[in-house]
N, C-alpha and C positions, 0 to 999 in steps of 0.2 A: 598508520592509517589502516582502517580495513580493510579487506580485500571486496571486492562488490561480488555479490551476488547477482544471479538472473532471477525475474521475479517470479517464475512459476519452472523451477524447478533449474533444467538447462536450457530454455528459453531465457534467449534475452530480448530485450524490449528495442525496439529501432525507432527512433523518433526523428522528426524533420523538423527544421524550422524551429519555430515557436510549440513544438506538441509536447508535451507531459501527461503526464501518468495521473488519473485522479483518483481520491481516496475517502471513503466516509463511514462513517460507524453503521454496522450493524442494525438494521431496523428491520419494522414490519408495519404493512400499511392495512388500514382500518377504518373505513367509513370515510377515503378520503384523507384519511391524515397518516402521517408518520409518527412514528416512534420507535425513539432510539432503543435497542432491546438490547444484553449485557450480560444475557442465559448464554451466549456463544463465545465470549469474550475470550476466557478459557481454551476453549476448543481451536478457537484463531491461533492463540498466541503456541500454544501446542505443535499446532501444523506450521506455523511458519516457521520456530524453531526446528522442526523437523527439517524444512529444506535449506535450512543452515543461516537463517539469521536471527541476529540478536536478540535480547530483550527491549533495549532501545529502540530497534526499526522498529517489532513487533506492536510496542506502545506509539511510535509515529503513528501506524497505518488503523489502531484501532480507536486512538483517540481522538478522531475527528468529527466532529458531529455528527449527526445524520440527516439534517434539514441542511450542510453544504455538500457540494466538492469541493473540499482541497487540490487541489491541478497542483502539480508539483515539477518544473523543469527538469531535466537532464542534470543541470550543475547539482541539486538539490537533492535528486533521486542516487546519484552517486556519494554525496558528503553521506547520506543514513546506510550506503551499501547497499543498493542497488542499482548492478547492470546495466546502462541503459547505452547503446551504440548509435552515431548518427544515423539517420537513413539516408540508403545510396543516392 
């Protein structure tokens, strides 16, 4: 198993309840619409390898549309490695 990560750096994420972490692609909004944009895609995957996760997580958090959230649980956010501790 991997070892989890914190998701911004040595922050870790505290969540209560029912709370998760949400995730979507990359956009830019333009007369009222979005679009998914994929010029940074790169740059992402770059910086989140820097703070020590995978290619895998990397591809979770950047594959996600951009027209949703993904909300991702605590069980869910931990299976891809990342950090996430109840809130007290």
């Amino acid at each position: 198993m991997r070892r989890a990560r914190p998701l911004a750096g040595e922050i870790c994420a505290n969540l209560g309840g029912d709370g998760g972490i949400g995730f979507h692609a990359l956009s830019v909004r333009t007369g009222g619409t979005v679009q998914e944009t994929h010029a940074a895609d790169g740059a992402l995957h770059h910086w989140l390898s820097g703070l020590g996760y995978s290619y895998d997580t990397a591809n979770i958090i950047v594959n996600t549309p951009a027209s949703v959230v993904r909300w991702r649980p605590a069980v869910e956010l931990r299976n891809i490695g990342i950090q996430v501790d109840p809130y007290p």
